[in-house]
C-alpha positions as CSV (number, residue, x, y, z in Angstrom):
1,X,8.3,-0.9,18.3
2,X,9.4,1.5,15.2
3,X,7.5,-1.0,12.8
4,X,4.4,-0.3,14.2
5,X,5.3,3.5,14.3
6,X,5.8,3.2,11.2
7,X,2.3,1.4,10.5
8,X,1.0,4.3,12.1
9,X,2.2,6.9,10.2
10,X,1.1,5.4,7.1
11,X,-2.1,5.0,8.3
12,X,-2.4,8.5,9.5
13,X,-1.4,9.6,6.2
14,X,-3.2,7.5,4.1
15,X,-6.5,8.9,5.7
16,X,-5.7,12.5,5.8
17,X,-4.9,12.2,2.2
18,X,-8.1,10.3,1.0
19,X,-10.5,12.2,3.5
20,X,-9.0,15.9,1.7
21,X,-9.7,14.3,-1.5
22,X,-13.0,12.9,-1.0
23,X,-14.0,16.8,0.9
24,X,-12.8,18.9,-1.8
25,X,-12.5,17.1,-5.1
26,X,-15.4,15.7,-7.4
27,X,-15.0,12.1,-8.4
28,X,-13.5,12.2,-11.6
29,X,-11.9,15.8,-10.9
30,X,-8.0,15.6,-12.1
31,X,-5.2,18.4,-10.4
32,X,-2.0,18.7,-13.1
33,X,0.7,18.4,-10.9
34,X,3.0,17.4,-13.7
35,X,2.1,17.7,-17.0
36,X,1.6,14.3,-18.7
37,X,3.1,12.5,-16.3
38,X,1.6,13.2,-12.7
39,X,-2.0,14.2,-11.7
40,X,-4.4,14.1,-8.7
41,X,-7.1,12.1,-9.4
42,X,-10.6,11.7,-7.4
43,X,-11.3,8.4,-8.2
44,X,-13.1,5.8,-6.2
45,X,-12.2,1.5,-6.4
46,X,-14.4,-0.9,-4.8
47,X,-12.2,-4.0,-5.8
48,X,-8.2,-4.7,-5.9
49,X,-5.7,-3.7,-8.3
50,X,-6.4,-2.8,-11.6
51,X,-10.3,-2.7,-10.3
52,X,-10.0,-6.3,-10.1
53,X,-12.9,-8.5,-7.9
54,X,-15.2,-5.3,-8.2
55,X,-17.4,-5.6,-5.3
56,X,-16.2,-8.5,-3.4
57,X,-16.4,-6.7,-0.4
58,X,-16.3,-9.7,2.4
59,X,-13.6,-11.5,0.2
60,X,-11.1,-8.6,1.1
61,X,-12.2,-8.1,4.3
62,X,-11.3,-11.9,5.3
63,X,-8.0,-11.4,3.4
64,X,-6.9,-8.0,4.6
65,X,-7.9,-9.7,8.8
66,X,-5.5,-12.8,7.4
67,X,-2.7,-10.6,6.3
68,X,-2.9,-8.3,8.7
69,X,-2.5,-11.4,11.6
70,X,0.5,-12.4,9.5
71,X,2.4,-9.5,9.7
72,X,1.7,-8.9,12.8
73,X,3.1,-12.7,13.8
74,X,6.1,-11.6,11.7
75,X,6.7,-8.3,13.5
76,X,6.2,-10.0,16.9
77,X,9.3,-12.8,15.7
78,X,11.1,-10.8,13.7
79,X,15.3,-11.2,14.9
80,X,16.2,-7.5,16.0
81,X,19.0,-7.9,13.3
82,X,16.9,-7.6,10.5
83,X,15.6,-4.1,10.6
84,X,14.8,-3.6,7.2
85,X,12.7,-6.5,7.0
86,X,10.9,-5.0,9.4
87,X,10.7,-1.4,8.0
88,X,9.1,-3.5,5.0
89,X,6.7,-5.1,7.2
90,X,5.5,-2.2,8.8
91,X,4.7,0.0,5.8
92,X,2.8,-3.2,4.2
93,X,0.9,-3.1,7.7
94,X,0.4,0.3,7.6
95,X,-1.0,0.1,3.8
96,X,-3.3,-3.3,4.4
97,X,-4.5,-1.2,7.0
98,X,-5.7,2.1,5.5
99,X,-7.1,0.4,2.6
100,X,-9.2,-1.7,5.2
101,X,-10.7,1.1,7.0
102,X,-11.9,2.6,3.6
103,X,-13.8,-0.5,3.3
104,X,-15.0,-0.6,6.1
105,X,-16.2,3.2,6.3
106,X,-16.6,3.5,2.8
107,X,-17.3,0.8,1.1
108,X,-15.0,1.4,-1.8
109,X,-11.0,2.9,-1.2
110,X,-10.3,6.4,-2.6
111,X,-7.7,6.3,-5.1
112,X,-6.1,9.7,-6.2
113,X,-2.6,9.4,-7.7
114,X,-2.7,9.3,-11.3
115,X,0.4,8.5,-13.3
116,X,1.4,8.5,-17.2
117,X,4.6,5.7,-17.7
118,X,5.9,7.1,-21.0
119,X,2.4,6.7,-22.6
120,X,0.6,4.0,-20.3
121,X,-2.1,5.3,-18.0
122,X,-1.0,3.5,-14.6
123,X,-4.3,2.7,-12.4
124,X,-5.0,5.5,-10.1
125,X,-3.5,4.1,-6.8
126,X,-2.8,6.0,-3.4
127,X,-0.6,6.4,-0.3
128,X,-1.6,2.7,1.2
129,X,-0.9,1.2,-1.9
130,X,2.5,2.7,-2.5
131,X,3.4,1.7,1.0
132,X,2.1,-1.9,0.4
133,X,4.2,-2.2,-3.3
134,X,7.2,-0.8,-1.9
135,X,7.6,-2.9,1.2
136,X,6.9,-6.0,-1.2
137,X,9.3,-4.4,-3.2
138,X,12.1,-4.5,-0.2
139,X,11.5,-7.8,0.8
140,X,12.0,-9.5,-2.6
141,X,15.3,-7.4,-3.1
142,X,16.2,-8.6,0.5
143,X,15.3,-12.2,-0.6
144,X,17.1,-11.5,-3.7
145,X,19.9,-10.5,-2.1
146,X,20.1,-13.2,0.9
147,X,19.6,-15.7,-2.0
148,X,23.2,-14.3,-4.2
149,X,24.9,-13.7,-0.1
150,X,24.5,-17.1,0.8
151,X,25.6,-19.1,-2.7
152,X,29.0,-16.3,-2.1
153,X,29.5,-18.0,0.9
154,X,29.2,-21.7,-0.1
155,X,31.6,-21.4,-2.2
């Protein structure tokens, strides 16, 4: 199926990314891609977002296996009409995923994408996490959306 393609891709991304980081940057080393507003970061997380449960290895572990199975099950039932729910599904597969094998092999997940909002320092993130956000990101606007569709069609 294209959902796990899909997976795929971000995985295979994901890892290229993080290993050519981790070979030829220092932790801490910053690239200016765009002045005060985009940067390559070497940086290294060994908890959630925003550096969150620092260390809680086995708690993600057991988490990421859980929502991996989920998505999975979702895939598997997924109605072939709804093909952007799926698209969504596969890239949050993909970026559960990527994350997981950096804990697994690493014990920590490389982070390099560094990012000034106006004047807010975003946390350093990477390619797994911007797969996982914006496939939560298409499923709420899909739930948004089937939310306003149907109440158009009670009335």
């Amino acid at each position: 199926m294209i959902y796990y393609l899909i997976a795929l891709v971000i995985i295979v991304f994901d890892q290229i990314t993080k290993w050519a980081i981790v070979t030829y940057m220092s932790l801490g080393e910053s690239i200016t891609v765009i002045e005060s507003f985009l940067y390559i970061t070497s940086h290294r997380n060994r908890g959630a977002a925003w550096g969150i449960l620092q260390g809680q290895m086995w708690f993600f572990y057991i988490i990421t296996v859980v929502v991996v199975i989920i998505l999975i099950t979702y895939i598997q039932k997924l109605p072939k009409n709804q093909r952007i729910m799926g698209y969504a599904l596969g890239l949050m597969l993909g970026g559960a995923i990527g994350n997981f094998i950096d804990r697994i092999f690493r014990k920590e997940v490389v982070d390099f994408i560094n990012t000034y909002i106006f004047t807010y320092d975003f946390p350093i993130f990477n390619i797994a996490d911007s797969a996982l956000v914006v496939g939560v990101g298409i499923i709420l606007v899909l739930t948004l959306f089937e939310g306003k569709f149907k109440e158009g069609e009670s009335k």
